[in-house]
C-alpha positions as CSV (number, residue, x, y, z in Angstrom):
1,X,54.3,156.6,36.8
2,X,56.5,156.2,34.1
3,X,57.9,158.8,31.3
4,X,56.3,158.7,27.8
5,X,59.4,157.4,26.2
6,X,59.3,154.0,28.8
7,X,57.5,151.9,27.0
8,X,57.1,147.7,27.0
9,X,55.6,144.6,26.5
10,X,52.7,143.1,24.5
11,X,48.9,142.3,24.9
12,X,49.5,139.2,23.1
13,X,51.4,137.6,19.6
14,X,48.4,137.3,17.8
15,X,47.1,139.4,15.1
16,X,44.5,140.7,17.4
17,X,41.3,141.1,15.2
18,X,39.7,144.4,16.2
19,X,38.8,147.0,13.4
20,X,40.3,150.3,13.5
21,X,36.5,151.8,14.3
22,X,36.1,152.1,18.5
23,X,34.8,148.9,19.7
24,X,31.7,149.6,21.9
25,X,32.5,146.6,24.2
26,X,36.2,147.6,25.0
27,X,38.1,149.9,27.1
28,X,39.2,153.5,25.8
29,X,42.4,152.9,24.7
30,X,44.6,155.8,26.9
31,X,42.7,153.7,30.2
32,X,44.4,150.4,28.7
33,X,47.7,152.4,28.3
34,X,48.1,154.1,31.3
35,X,46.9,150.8,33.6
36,X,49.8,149.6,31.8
37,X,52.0,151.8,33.1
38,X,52.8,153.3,29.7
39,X,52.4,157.4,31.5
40,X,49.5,159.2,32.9
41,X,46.0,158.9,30.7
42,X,47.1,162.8,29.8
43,X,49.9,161.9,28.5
44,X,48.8,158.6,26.6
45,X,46.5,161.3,24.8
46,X,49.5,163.2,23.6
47,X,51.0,160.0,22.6
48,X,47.9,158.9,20.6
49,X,47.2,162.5,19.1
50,X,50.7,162.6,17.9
51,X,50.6,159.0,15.5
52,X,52.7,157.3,18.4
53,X,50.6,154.9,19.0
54,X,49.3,151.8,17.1
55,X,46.5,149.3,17.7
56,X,46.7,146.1,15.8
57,X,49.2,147.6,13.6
58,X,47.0,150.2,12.7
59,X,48.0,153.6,13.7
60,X,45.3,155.2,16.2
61,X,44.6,159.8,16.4
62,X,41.8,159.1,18.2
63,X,42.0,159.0,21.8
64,X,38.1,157.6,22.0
65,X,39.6,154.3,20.2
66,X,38.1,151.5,22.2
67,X,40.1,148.2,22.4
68,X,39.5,144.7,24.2
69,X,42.1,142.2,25.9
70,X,43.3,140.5,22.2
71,X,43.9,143.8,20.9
72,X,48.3,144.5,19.9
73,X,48.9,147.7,21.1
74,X,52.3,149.7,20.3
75,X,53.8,153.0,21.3
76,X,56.4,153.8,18.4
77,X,56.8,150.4,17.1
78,X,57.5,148.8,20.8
79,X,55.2,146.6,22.1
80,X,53.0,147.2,25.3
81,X,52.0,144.6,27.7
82,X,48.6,145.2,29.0
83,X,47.9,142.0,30.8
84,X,49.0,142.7,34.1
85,X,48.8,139.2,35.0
86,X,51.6,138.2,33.4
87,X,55.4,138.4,34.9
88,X,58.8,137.7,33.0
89,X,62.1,136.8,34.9
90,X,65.2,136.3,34.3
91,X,67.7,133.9,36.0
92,X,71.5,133.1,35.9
93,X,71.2,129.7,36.0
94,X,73.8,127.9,38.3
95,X,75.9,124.8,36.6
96,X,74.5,121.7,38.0
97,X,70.6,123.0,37.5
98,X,68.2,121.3,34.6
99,X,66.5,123.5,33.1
100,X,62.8,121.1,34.0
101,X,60.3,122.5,36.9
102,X,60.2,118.6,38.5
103,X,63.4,116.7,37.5
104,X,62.6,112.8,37.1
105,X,66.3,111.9,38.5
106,X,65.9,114.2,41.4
107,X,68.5,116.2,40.3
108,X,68.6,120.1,41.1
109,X,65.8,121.9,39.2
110,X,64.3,125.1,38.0
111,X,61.7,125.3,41.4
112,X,63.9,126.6,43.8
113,X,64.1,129.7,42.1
114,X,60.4,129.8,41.4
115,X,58.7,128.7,44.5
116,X,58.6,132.4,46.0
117,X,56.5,133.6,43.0
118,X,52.5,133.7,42.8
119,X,53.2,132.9,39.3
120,X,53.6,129.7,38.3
121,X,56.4,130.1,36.0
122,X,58.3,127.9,33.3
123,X,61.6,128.5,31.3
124,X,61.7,129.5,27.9
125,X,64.3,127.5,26.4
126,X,66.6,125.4,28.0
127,X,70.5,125.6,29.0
128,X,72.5,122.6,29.9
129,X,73.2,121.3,33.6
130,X,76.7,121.8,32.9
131,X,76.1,125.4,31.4
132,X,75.2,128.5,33.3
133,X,73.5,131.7,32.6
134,X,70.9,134.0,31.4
135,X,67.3,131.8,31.1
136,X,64.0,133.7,31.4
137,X,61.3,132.3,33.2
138,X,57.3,133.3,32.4
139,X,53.9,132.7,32.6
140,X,53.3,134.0,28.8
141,X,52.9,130.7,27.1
142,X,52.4,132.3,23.7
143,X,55.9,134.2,24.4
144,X,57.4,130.9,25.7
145,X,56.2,129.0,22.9
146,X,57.5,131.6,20.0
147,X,61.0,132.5,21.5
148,X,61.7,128.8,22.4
149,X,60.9,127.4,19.0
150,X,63.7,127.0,16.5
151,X,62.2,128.7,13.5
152,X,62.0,131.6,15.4
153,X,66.4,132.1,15.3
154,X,66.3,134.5,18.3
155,X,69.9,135.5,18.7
156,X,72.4,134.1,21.8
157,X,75.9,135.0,22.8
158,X,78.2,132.5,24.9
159,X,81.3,133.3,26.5
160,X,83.4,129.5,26.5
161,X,86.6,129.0,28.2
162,X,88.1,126.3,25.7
163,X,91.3,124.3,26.1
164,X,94.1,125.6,24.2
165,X,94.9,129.0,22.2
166,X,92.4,129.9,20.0
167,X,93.6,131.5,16.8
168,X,92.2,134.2,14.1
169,X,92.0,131.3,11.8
170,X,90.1,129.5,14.0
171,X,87.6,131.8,14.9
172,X,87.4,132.3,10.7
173,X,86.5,129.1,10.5
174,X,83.6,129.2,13.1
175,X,81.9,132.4,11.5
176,X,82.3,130.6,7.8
177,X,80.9,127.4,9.0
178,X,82.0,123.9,10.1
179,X,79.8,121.0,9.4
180,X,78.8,119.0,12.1
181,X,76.8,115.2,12.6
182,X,73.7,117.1,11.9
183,X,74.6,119.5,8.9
184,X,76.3,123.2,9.0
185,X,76.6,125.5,11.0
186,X,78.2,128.7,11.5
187,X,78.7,131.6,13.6
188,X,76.9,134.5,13.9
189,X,79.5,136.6,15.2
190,X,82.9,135.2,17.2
191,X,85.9,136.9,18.5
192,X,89.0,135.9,20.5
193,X,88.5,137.8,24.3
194,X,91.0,139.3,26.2
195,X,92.7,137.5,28.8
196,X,93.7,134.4,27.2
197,X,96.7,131.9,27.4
198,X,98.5,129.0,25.8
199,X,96.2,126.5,27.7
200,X,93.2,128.7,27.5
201,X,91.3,130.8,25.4
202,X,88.1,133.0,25.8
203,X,85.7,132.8,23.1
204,X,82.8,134.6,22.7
205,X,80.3,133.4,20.5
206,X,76.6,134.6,19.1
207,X,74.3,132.4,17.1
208,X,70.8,131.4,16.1
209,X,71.0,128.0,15.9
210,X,68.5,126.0,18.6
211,X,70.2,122.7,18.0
212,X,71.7,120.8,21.6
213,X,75.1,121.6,22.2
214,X,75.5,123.5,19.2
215,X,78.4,125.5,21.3
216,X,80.3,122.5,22.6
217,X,80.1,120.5,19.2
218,X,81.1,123.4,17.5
219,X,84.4,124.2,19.9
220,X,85.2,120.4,19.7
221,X,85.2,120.6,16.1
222,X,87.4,123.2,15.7
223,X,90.3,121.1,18.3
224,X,89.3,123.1,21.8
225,X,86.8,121.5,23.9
226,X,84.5,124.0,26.2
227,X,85.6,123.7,29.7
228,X,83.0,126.3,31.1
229,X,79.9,128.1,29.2
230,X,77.7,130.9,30.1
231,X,74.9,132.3,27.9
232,X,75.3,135.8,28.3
233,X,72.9,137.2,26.2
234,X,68.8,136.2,25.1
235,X,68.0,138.5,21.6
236,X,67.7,141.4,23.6
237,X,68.1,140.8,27.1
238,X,71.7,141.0,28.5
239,X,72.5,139.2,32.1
240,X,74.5,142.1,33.0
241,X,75.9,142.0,36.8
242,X,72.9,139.4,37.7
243,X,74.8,136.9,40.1
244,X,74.6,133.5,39.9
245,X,71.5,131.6,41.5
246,X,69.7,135.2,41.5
247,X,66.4,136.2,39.6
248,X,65.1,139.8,38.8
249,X,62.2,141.0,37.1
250,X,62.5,142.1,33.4
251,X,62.5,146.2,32.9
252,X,60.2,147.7,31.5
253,X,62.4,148.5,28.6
254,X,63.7,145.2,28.5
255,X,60.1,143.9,28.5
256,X,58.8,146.0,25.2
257,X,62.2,144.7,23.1
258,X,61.2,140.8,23.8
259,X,57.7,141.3,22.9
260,X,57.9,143.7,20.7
261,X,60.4,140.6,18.4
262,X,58.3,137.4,19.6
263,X,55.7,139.7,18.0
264,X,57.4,140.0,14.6
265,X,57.0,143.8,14.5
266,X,61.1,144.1,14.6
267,X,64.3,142.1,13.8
268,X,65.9,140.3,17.6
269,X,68.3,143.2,19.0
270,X,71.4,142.9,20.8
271,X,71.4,146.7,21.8
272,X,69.0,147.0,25.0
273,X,72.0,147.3,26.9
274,X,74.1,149.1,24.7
275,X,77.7,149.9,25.2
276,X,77.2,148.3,28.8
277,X,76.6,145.3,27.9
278,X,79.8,145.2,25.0
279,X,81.7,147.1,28.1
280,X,80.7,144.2,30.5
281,X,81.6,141.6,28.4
282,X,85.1,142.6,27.3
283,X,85.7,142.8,31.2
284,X,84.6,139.1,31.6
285,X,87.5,136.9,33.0
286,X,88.1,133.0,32.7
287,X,87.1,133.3,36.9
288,X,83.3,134.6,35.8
289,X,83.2,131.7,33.4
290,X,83.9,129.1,35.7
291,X,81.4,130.7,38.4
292,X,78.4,129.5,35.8
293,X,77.9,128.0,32.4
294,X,75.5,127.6,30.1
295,X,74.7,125.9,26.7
296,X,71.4,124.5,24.4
């Protein structure tokens, strides 16, 4: 059983539609909570006695509440998942994969790292063949639909190994904006990683932007053409130490941040990881690059 402060997930991105009187027809809501794995039905009392916990955005003192399936509940402001039905995944997508469940061409495809889940899953998203890197698979077609859809600007940092040295000027330029064949664009975030060369440079670069190839046409247009891409980093999921061609389940923690922002109920995060993640990724070499890249 898990510890009150391990919260995650969802029961949905609608706006649920339940009063805050106890439906008669649902489940009391410290059942739903603790079959969720949120902490023992005890505990979930605590949580809901104390103002922790929220029901369709509504917060809920009474542990008699009653909810049903649709219901949004949240244990201080993150997201729960109470449909145990449904799995999240995420892959480090080797270069030379589509990002497609049956590939028309026959070329390598997303199955082979599906095929030994009951689930069947699909990719939120997509990253290049040529690009490797962190893509999460589900069965939530509501989260799918919401992460993957350009309005939505969830947050995504590359590392590129470009050709040539890549100066402060240069990086200036891609964080004030360049302007590309289909209108501006610009930067999140970009920095100049250790490690670099005359003939190479790593850059590590974090945007919104869902247009194709927005990394590449970006590095071209600034003079130094991507040689390898990884996407290190999904809003708040980081691919950490995940090798290439491998798949893990989301945490639990991990879960609550990606539905707690396809929910709207918080700004996309880059600090799941923390310090880690910034740790992991000054440690990245031009060799991890090349071992997998990825871009939209």
């Amino acid at each position: 059983m898990t510890s009150d402060s391990d919260f995650g997930g969802t029961g949905g991105l609608g706006s649920g539609g339940a009063t805050p009187e106890a439906n008669p027809e649902g489940e009391r809501l410290q059942k739903v909570m603790a079959a969720a794995g949120v902490a023992s039905r005890r505990v979930c009392e605590d949580l809901i006695a104390q103002g922790r916990v929220s029901v369709n955005g509504e917060i809920v003192e009474e542990p008699g509440r009653r909810v049903l399936p649709h219901d949004l509940i949240a244990v201080d402001g993150t997201a729960i998942q109470t449909d145990t039905t449904k799995r999240y995944v995420m892959l480090n997508k080797p270069v030379g994969v589509v990002s497609s469940m049956a590939d028309e061409g026959g070329r390598p495809d997303l199955r082979e790292f599906t095929v030994n889940y009951d689930e069947r899953l699909f990719n939120v998203g997509r990253l290049d063949a040529n690009t490797s890197g962190l893509l999460v698979l589900t069965n939530d077609g509501d989260l799918a639909h919401v992460l993957a859809h350009p309005s939505f600007g969830v947050s995504k940092t590359y590392i590129a190994k470009v050709s040539g040295q890549v100066t402060p000027q240069t990086i200036a330029k891609l964080t004030k904006g360049i302007e590309l064949d289909d209108g501006p664009i610009a930067a999140d975030r970009a920095r100049a990683m250790p490690g670099g060369s005359r003939a190479e440079t790593l850059v590590e670069l974090t945007l919104h932007s869902g247009r194709n190839r927005v990394v590449r046409r970006m590095m071209d247009a600034v003079g130094h053409p991507v040689i390898d891409l990884v996407r290190r980093q999904f809003g708040p999921l980081h691919l950490g130490t995940l090798p290439v061609g491998r798949t893990r389940d989301l945490t639990r923690t991990e879960l609550g941040a990606l539905l707690t922002i396809a929910r709207g109920e918080a700004p996309p995060s880059d600090d799941v990881a923390g310090s880690e993640a910034a740790s992991a990724a000054d440690s990245f070499t031009a060799a991890d690059v090349s071992a997998g890249g990825h871009d939209e």
